[in-house]
mmCIF file of the N, C-alpha and C atoms, coordinates in Angstrom:
data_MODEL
# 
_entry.id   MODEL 
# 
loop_
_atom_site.group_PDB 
_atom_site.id 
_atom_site.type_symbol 
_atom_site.label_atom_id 
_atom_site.label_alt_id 
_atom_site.label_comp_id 
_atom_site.label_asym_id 
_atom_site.label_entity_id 
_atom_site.label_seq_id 
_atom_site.pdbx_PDB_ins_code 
_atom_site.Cartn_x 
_atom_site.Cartn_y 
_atom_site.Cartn_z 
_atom_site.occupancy 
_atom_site.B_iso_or_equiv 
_atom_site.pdbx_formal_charge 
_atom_site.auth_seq_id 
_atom_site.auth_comp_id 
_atom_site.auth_asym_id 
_atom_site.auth_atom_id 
_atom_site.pdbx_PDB_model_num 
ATOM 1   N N  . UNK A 1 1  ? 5.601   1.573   1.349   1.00 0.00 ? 1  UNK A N  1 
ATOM 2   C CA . UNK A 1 1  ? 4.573   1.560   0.350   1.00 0.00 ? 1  UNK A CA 1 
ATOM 3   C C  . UNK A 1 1  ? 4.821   2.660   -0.677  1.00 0.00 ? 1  UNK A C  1 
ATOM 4   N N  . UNK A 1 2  ? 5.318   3.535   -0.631  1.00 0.00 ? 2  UNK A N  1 
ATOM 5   C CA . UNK A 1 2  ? 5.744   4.999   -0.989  1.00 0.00 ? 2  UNK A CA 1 
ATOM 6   C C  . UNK A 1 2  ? 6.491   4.893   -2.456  1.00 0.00 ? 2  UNK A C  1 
ATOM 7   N N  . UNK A 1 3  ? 7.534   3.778   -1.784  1.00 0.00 ? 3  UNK A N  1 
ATOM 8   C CA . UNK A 1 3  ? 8.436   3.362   -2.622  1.00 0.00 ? 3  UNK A CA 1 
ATOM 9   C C  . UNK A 1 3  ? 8.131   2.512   -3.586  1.00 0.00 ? 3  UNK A C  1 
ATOM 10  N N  . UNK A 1 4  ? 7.274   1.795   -3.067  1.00 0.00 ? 4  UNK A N  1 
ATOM 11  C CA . UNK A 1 4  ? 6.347   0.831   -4.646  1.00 0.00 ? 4  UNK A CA 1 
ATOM 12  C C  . UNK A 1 4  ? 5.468   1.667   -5.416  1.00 0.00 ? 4  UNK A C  1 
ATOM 13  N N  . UNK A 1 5  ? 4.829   2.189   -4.742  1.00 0.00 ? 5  UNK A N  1 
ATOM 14  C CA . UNK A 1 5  ? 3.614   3.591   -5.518  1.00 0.00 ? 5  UNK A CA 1 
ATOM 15  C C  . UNK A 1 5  ? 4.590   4.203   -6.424  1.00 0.00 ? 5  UNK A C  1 
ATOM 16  N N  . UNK A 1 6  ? 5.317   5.257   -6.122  1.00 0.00 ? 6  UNK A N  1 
ATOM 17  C CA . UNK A 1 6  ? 6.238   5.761   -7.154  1.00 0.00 ? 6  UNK A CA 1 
ATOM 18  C C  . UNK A 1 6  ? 7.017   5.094   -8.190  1.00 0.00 ? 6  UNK A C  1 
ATOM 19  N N  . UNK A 1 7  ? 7.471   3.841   -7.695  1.00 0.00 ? 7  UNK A N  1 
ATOM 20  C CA . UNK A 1 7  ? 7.743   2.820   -8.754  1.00 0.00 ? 7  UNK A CA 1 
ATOM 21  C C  . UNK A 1 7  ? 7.081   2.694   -9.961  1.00 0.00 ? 7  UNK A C  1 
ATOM 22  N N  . UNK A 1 8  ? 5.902   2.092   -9.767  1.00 0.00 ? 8  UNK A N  1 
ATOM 23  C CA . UNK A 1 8  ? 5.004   2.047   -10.931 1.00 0.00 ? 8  UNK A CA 1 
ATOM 24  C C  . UNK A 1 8  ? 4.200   3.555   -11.122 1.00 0.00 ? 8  UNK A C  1 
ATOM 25  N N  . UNK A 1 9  ? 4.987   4.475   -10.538 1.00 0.00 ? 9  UNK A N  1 
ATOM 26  C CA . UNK A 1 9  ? 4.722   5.653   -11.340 1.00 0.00 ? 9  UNK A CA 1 
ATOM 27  C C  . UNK A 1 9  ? 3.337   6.236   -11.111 1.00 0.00 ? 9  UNK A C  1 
ATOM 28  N N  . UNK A 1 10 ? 2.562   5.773   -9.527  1.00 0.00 ? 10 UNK A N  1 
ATOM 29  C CA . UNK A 1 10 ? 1.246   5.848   -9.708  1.00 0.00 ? 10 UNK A CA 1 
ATOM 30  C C  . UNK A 1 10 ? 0.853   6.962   -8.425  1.00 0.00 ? 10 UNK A C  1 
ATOM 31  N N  . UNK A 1 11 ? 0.027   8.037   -8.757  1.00 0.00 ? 11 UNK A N  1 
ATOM 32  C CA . UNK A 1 11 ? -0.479  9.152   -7.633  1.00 0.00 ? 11 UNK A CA 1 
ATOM 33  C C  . UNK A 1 11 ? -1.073  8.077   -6.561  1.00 0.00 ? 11 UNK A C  1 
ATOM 34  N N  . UNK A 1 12 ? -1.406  9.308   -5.318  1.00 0.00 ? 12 UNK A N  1 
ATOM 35  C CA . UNK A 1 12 ? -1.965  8.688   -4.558  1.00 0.00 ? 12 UNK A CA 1 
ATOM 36  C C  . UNK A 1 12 ? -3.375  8.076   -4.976  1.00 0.00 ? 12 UNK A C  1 
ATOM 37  N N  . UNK A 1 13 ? -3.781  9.393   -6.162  1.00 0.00 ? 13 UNK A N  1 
ATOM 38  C CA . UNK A 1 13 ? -4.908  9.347   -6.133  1.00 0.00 ? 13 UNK A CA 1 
ATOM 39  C C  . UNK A 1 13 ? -5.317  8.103   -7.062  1.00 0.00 ? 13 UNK A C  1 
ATOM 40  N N  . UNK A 1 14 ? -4.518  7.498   -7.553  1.00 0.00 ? 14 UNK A N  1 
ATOM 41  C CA . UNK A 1 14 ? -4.715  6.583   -8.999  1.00 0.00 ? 14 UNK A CA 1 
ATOM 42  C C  . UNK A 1 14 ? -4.156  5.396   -7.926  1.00 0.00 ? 14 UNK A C  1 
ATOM 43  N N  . UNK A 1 15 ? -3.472  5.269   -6.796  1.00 0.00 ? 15 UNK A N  1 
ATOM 44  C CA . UNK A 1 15 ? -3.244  4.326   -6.585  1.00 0.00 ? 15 UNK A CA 1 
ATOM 45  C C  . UNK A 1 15 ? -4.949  3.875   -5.588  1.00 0.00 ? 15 UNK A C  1 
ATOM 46  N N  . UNK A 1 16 ? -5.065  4.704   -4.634  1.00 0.00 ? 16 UNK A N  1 
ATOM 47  C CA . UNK A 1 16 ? -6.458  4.997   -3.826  1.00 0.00 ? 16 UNK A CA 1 
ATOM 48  C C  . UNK A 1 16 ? -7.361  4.048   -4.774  1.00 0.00 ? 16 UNK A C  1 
ATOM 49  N N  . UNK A 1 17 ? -7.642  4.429   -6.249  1.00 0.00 ? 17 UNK A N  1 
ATOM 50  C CA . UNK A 1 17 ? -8.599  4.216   -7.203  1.00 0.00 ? 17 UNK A CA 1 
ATOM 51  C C  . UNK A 1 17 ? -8.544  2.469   -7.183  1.00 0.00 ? 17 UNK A C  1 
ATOM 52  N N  . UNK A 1 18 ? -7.253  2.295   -7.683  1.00 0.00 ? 18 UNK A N  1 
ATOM 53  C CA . UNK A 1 18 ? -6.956  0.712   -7.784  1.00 0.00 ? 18 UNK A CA 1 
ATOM 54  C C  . UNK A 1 18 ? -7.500  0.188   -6.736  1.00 0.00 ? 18 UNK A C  1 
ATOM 55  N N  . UNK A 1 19 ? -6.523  0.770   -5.247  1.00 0.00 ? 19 UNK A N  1 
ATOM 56  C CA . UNK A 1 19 ? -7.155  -0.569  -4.410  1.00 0.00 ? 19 UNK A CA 1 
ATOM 57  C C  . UNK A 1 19 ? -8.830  -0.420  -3.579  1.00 0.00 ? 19 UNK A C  1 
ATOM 58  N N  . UNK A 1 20 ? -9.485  0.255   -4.495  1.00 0.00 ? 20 UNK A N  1 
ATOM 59  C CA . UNK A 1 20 ? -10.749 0.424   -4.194  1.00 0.00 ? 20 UNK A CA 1 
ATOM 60  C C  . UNK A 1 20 ? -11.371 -0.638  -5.180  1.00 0.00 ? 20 UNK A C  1 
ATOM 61  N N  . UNK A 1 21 ? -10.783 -0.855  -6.216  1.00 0.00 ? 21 UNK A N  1 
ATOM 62  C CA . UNK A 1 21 ? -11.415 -1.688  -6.564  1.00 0.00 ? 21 UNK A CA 1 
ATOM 63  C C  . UNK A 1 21 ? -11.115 -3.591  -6.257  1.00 0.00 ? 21 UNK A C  1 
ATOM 64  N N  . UNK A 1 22 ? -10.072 -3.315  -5.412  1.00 0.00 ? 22 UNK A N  1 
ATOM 65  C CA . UNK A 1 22 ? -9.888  -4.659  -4.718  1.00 0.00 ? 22 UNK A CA 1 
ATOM 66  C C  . UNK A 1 22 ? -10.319 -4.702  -3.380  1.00 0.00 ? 22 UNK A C  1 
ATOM 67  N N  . UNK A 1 23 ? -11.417 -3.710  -3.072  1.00 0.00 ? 23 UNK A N  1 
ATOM 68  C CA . UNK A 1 23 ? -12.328 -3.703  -1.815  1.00 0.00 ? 23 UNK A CA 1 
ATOM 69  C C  . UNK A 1 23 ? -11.973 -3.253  -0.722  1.00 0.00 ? 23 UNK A C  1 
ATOM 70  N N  . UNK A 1 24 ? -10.535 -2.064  -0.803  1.00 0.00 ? 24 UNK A N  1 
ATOM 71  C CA . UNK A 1 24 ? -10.292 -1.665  0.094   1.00 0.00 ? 24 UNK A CA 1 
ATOM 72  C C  . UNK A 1 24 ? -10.594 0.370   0.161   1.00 0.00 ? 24 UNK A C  1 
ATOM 73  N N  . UNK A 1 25 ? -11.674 0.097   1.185   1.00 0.00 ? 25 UNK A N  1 
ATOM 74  C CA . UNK A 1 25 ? -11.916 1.705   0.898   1.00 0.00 ? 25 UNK A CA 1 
ATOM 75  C C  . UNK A 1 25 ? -10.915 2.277   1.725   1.00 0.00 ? 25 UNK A C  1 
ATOM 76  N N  . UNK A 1 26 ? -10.710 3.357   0.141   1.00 0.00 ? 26 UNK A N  1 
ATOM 77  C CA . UNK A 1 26 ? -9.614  4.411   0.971   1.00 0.00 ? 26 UNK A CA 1 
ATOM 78  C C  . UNK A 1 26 ? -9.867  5.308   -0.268  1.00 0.00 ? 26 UNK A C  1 
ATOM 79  N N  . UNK A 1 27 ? -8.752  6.468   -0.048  1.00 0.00 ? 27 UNK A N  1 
ATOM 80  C CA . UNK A 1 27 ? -8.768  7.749   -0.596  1.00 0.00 ? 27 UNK A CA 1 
ATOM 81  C C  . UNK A 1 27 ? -6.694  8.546   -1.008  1.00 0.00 ? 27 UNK A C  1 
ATOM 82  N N  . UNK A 1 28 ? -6.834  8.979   -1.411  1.00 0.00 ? 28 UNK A N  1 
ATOM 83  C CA . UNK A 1 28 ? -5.793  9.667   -1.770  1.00 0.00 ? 28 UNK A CA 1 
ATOM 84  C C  . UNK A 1 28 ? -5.480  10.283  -0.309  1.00 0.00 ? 28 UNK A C  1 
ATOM 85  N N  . UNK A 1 29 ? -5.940  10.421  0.501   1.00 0.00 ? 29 UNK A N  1 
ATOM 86  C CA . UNK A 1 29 ? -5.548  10.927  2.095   1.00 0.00 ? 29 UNK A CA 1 
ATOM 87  C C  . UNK A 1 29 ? -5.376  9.725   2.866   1.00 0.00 ? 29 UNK A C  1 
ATOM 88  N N  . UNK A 1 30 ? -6.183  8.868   2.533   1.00 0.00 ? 30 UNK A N  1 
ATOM 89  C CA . UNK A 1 30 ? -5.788  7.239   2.907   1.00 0.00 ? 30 UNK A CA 1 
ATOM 90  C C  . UNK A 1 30 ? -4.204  7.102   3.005   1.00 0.00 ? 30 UNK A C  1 
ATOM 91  N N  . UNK A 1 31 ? -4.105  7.102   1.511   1.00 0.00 ? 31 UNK A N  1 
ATOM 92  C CA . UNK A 1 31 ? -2.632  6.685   1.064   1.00 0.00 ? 31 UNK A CA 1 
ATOM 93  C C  . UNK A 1 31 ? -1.529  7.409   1.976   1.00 0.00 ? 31 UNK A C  1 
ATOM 94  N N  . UNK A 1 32 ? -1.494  8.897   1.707   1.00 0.00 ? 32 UNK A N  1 
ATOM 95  C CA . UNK A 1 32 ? -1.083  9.798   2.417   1.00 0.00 ? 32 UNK A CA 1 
ATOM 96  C C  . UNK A 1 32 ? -0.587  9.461   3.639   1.00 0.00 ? 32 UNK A C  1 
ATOM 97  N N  . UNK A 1 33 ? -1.624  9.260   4.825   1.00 0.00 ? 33 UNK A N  1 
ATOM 98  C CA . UNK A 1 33 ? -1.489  8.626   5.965   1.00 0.00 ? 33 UNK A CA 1 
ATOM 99  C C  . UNK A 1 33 ? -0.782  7.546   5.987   1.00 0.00 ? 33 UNK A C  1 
ATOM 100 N N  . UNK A 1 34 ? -1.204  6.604   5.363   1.00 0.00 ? 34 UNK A N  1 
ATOM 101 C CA . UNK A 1 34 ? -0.310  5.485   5.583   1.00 0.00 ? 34 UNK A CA 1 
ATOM 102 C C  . UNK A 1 34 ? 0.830   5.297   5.361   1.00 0.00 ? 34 UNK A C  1 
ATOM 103 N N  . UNK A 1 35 ? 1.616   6.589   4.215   1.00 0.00 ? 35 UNK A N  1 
ATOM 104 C CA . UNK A 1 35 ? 3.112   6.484   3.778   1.00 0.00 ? 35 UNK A CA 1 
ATOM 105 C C  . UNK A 1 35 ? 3.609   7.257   4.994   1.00 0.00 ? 35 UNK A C  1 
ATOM 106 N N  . UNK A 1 36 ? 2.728   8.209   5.831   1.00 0.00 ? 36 UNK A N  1 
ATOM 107 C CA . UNK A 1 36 ? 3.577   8.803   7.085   1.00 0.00 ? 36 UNK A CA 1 
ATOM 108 C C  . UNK A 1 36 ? 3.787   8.125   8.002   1.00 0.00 ? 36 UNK A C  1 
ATOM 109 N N  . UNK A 1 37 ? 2.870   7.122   8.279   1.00 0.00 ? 37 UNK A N  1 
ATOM 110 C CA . UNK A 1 37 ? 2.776   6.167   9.245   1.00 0.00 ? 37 UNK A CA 1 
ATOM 111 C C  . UNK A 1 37 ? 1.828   6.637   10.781  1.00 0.00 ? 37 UNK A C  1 
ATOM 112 N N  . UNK A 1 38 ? 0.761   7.791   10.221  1.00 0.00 ? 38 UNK A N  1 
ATOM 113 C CA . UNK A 1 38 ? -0.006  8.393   10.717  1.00 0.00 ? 38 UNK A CA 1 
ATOM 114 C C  . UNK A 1 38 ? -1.209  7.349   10.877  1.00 0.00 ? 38 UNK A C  1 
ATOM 115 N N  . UNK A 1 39 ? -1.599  6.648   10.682  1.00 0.00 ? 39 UNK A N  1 
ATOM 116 C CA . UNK A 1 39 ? -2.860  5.803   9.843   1.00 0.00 ? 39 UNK A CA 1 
ATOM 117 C C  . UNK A 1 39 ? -2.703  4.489   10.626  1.00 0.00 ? 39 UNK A C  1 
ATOM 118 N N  . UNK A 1 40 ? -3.269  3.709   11.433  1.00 0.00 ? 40 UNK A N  1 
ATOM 119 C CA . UNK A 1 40 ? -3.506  2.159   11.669  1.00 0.00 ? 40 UNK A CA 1 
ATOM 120 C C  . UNK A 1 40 ? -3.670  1.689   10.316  1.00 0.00 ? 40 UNK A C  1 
ATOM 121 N N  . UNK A 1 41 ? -2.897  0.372   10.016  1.00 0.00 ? 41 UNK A N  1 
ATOM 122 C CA . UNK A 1 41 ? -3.649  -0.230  9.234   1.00 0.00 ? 41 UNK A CA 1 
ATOM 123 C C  . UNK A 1 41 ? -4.121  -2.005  9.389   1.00 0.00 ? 41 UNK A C  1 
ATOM 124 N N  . UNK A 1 42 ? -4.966  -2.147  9.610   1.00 0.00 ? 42 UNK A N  1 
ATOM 125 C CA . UNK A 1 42 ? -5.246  -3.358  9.436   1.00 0.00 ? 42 UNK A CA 1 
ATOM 126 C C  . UNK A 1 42 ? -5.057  -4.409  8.881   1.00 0.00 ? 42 UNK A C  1 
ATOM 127 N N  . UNK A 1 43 ? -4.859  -5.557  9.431   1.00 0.00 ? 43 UNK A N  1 
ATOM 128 C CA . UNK A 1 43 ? -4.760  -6.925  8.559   1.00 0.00 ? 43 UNK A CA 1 
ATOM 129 C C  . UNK A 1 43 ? -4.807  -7.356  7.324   1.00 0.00 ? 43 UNK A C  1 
ATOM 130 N N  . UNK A 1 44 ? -6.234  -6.852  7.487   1.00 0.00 ? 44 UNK A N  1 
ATOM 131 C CA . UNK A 1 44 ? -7.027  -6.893  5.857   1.00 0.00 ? 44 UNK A CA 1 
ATOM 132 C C  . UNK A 1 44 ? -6.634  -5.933  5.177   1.00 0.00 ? 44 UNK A C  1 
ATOM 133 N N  . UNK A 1 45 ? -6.425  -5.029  5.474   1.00 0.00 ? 45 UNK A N  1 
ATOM 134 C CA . UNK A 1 45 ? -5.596  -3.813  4.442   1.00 0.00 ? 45 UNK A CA 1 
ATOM 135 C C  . UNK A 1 45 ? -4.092  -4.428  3.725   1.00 0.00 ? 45 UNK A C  1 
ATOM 136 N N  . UNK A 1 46 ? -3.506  -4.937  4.812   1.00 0.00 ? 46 UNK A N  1 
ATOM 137 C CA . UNK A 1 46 ? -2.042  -5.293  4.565   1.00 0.00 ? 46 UNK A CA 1 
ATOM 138 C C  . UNK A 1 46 ? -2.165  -6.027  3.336   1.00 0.00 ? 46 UNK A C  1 
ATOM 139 N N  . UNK A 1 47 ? -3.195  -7.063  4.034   1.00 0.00 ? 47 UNK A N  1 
ATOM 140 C CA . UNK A 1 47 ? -3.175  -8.479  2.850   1.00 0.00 ? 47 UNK A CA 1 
ATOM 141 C C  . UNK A 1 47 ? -3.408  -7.421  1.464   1.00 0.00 ? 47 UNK A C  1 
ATOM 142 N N  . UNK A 1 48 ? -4.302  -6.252  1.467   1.00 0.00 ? 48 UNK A N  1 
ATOM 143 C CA . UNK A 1 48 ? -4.591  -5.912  -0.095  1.00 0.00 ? 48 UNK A CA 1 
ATOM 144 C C  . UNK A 1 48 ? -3.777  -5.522  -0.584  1.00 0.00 ? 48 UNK A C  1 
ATOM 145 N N  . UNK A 1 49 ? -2.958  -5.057  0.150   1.00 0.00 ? 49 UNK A N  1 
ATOM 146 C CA . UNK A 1 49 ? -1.655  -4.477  -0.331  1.00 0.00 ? 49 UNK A CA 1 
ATOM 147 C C  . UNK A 1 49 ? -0.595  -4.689  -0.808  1.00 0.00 ? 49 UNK A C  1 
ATOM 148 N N  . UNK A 1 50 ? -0.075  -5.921  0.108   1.00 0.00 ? 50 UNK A N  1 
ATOM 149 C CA . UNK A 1 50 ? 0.649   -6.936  -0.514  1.00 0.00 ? 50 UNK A CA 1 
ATOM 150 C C  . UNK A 1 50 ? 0.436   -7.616  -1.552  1.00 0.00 ? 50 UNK A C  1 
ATOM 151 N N  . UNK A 1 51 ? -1.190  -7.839  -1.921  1.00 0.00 ? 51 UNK A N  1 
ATOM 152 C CA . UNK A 1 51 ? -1.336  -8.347  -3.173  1.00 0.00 ? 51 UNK A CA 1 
ATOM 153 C C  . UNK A 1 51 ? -1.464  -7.600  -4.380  1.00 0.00 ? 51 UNK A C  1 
ATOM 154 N N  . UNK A 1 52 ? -1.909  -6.153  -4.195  1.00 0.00 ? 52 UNK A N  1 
ATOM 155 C CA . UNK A 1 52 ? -1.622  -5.424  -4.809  1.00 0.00 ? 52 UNK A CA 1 
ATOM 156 C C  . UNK A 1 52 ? -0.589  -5.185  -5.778  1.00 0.00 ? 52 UNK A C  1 
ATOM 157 N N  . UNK A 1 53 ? 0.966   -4.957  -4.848  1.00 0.00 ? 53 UNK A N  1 
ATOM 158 C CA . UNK A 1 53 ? 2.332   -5.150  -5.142  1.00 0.00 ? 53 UNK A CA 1 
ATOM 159 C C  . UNK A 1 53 ? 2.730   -6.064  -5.099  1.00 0.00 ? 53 UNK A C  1 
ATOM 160 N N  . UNK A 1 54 ? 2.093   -7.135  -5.104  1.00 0.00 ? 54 UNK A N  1 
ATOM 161 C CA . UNK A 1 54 ? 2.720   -8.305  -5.245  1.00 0.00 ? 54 UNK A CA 1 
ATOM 162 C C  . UNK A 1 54 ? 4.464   -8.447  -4.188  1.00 0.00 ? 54 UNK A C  1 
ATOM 163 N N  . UNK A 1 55 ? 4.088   -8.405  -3.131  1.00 0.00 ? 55 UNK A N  1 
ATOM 164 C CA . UNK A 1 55 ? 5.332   -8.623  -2.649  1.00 0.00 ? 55 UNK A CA 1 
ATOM 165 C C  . UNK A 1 55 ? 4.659   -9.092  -1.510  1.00 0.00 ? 55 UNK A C  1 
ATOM 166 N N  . UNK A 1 56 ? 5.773   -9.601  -0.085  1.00 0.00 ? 56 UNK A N  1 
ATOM 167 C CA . UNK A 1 56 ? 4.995   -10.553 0.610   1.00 0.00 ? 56 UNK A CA 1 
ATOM 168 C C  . UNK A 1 56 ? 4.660   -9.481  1.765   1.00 0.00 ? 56 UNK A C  1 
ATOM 169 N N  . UNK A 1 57 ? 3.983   -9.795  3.269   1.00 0.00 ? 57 UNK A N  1 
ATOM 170 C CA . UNK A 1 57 ? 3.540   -8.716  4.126   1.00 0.00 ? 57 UNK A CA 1 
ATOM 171 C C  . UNK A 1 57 ? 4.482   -8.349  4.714   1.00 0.00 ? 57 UNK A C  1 
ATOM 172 N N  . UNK A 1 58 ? 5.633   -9.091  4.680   1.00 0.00 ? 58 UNK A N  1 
ATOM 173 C CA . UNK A 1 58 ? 7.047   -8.644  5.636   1.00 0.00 ? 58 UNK A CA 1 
ATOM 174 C C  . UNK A 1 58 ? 7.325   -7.920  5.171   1.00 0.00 ? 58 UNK A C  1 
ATOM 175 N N  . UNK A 1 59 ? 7.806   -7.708  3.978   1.00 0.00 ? 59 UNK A N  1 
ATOM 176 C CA . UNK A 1 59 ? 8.372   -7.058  2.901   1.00 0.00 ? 59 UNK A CA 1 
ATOM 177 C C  . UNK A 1 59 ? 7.734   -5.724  2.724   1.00 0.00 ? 59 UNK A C  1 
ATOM 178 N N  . UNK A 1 60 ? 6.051   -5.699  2.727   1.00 0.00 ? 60 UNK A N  1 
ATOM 179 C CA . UNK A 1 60 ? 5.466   -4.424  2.848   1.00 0.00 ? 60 UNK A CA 1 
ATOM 180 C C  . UNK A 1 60 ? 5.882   -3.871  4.008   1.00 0.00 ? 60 UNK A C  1 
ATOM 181 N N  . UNK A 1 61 ? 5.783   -4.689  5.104   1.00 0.00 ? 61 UNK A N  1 
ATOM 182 C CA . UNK A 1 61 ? 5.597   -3.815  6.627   1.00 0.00 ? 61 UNK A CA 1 
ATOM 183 C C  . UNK A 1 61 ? 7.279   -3.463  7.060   1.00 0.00 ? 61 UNK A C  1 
ATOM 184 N N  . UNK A 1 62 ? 8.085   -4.202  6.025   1.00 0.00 ? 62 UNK A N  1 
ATOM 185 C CA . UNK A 1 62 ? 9.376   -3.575  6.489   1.00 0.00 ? 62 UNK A CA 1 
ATOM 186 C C  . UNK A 1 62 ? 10.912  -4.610  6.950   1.00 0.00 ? 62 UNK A C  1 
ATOM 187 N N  . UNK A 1 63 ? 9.904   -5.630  6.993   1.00 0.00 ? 63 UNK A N  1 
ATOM 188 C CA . UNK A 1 63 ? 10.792  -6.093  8.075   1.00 0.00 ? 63 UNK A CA 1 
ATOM 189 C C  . UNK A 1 63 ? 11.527  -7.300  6.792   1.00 0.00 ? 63 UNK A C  1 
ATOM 190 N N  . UNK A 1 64 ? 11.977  -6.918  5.857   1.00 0.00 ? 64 UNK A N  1 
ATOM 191 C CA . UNK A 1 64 ? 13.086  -7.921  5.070   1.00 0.00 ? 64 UNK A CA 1 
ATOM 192 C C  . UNK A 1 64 ? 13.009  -6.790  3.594   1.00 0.00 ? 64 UNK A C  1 
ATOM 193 N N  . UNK A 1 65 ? 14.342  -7.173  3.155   1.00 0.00 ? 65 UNK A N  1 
ATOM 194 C CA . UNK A 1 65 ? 14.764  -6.181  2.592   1.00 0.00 ? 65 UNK A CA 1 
ATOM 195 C C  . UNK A 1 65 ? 14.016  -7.174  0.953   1.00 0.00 ? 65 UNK A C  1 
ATOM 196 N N  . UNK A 1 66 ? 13.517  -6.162  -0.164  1.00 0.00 ? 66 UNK A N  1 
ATOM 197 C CA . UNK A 1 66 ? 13.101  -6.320  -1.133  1.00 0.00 ? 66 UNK A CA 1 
ATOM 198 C C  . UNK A 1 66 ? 13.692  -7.533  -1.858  1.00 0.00 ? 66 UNK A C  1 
ATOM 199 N N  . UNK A 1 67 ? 13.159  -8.614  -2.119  1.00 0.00 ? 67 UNK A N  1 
ATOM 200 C CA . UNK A 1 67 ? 13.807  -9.797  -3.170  1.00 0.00 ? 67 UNK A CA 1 
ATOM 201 C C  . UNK A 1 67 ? 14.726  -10.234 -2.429  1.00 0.00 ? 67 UNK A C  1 
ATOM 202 N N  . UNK A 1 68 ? 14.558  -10.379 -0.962  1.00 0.00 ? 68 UNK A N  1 
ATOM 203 C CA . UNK A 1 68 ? 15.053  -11.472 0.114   1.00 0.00 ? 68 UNK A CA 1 
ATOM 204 C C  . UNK A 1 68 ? 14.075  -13.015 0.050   1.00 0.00 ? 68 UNK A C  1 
# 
């Protein structure tokens, strides 16, 4: 996720902002956690995420390499 955030050039805290407004509460420590892999994340998180970045959930969670 780390690697898409910085992509489009976006803080934790500006990214936090966005996907709050696609109904996923979180925080700039949210984010944090989840790029360490400190953090559960849920289903429903994934899905926001992926849609977020537009890429698919494999692809977020790891398991196929980018534009496979």
């Amino acid at each position: 996720m780390k690697q898409h955030r910085t992509a489009q050039g976006l803080s934790q805290a500006a990214l936090a902002g966005r996907l709050q407004l696609l109904g996923m509460e979180c925080s700039d420590l949210t984010i944090l956690r989840i790029e360490q892999g400190s953090r559960f994340v849920p289903d429903y998180e994934v899905a926001i995420l992926s849609e977020y970045f537009n890429i698919s959930t494999d692809e977020l969670l790891g398991k196929r390499e980018p534009g496979q």
